[in-house]
C-alpha positions in Angstrom: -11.1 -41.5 62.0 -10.7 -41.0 57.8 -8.1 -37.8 57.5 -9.8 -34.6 56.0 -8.5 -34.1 52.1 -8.3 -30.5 50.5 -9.1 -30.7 46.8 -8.0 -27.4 45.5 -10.6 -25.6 43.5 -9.0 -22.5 41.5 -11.3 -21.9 39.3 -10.2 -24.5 36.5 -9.2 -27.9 36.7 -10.6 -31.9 36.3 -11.7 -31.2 39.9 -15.1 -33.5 39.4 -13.9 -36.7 38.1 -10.9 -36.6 40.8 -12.8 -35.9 43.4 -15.6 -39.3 42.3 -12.1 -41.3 41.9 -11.5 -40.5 45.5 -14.5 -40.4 46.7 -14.5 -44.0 44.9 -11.6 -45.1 47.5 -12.8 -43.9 50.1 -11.5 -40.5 50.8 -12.7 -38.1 53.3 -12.4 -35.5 50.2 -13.7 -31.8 50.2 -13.6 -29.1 47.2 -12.6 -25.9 48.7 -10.6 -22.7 47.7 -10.8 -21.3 51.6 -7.2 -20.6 52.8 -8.2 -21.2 56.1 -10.0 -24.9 55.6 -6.8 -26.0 53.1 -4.3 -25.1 55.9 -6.4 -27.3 58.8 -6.5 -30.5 56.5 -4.3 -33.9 56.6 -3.4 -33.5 52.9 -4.0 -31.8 50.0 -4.5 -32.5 45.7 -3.9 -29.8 43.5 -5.2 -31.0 40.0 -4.5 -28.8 37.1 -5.8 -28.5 33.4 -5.4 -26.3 30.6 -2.3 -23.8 29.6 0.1 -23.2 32.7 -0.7 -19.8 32.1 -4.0 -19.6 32.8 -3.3 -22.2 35.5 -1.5 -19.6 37.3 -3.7 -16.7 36.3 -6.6 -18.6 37.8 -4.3 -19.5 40.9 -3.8 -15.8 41.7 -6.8 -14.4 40.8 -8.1 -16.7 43.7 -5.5 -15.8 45.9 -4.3 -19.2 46.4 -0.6 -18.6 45.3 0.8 -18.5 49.0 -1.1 -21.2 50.2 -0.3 -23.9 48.1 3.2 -23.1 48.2 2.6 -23.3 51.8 1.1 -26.7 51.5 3.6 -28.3 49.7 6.1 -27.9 52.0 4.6 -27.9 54.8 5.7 -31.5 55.4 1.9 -32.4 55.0 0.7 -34.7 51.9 0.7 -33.4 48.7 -0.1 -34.6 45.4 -0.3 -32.7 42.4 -1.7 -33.9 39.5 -0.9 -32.6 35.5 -0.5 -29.0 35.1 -0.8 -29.3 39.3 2.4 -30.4 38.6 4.0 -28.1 35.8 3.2 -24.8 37.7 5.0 -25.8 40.8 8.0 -25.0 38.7 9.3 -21.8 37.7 8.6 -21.4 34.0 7.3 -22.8 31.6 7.8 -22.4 27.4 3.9 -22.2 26.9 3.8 -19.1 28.8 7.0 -18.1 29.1 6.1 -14.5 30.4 3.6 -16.1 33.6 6.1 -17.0 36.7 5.5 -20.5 37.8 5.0 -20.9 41.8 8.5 -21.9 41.9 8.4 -24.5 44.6 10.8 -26.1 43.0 13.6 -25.1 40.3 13.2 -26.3 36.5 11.3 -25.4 33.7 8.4 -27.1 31.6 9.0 -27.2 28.1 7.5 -28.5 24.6 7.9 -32.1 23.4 11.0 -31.5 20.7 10.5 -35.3 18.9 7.3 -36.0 18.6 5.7 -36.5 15.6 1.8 -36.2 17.0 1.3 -33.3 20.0 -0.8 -33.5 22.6 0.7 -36.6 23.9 -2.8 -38.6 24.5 -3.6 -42.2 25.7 -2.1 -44.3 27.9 1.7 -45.0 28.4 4.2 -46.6 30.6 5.5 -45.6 33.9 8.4 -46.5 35.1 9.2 -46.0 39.1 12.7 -44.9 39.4 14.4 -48.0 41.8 10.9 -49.5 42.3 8.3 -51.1 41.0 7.8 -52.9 37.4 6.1 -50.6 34.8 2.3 -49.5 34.9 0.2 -47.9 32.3 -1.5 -44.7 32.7 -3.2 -41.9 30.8 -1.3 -38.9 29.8 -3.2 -36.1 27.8 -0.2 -33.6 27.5 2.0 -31.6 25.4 4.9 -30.2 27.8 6.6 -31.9 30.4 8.3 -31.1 33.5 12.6 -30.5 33.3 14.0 -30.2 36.8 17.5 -28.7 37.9 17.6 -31.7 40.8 17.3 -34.5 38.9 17.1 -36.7 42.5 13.6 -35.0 42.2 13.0 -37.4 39.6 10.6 -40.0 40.9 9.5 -41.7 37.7 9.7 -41.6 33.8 8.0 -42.2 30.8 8.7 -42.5 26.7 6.4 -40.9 24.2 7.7 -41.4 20.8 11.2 -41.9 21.6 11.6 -38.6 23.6 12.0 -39.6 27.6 10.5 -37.7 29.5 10.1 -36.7 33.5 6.4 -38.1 34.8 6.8 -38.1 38.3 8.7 -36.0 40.7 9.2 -36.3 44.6 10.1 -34.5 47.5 9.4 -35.6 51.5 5.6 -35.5 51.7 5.3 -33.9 47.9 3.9 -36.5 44.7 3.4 -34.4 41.7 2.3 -36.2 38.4 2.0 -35.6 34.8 -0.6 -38.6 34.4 -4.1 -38.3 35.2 -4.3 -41.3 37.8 -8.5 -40.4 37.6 -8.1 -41.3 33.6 -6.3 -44.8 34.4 -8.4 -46.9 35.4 -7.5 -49.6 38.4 -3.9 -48.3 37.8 -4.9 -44.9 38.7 -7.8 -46.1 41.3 -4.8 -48.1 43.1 -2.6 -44.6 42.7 -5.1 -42.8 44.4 -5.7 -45.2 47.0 -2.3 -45.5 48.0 -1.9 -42.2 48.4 -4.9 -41.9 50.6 -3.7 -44.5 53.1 -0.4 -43.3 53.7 -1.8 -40.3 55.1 
């Protein structure tokens, strides 16, 4: 029997083409905002776009603050995907005066060297103590800073400024890539993550 999926739905967010990618691999996948239906599922994916302001705006406006902090450590799958990643930290320097969820300590903060922001396109990936480098596709312009660096699950280098893609915690992935932008790469991600389940 396929394990039910919660897709998150906020308000804002690349919900559509993440929910085809999984779809695509064969996820039992359902967009809902219902407390009650995200709490009964096998996993969840919290996709986010936009400022991490209005990420979190949206996210309490809808009332879903409590429950995805529930969710994530609720020793359940959890991936969280861009800005679905940023705002489980508890600041960030776009929106400095909008509390993060705070699931985890850090901050998100501005690239310093770059010479071209947003970060867009695709880039490597490097899997801390793992596997060789993939490619992804990033479309960015802060990035995640924790205060436990063994959070760190994987980095990445954008214009010689390393940077934090990937962190991990028990049954939490959160990403800055957009695995539904990267192709097989990101198909493969997904697919992964789906299985283990």
């Amino acid at each position: 029997m396929k394990k039910n999926i919660s897709l998150i739905d906020f308000g804002a967010g690349n919900l559509h083409s993440v929910h085809k990618a999984l779809k695509f691999v064969g996820a039992n996948i359902e967009i809902t905002n219902d407390e009650s239906r995200i709490e009964k599922s096998d996993a969840v994916i919290f996709p986010g776009v936009g400022a991490f302001g209005s990420v979190m705006q949206s996210i309490r406006e809808n009332n879903l603050e409590s429950i995805i902090k529930k969710m994530a450590t609720s020793g359940k799958p959890f991936l969280g995907i861009c800005v679905g990643m940023q705002v489980l930290f508890e600041s960030g320097e776009e929106n400095p005066d909008m509390p993060g969820l705070g699931v985890f300590k850090g901050n998100v903060v501005k690239f310093k060297k770059a010479k071209k922001i947003p970060h867009i396109g695709w880039n490597d990936v490097g899997v801390i103590h793992e596997s060789p480098l993939q490619k992804f596709y990033f479309v960015h312009s802060y990035y995640v800073i924790p205060e436990d660096k063994n959070l760190i699950y994987a980095k990445s280098n954008y214009d010689g400024e390393e940077f934090c893609c990937a962190v991990k915690k028990d049954n939490l992935l959160a990403v800055q890539f957009h695995p539904e932008k990267s192709g097989d790469a990101g198909l493969n991600f997904l697919s992964d993550f789906v299985k283990k389940i």
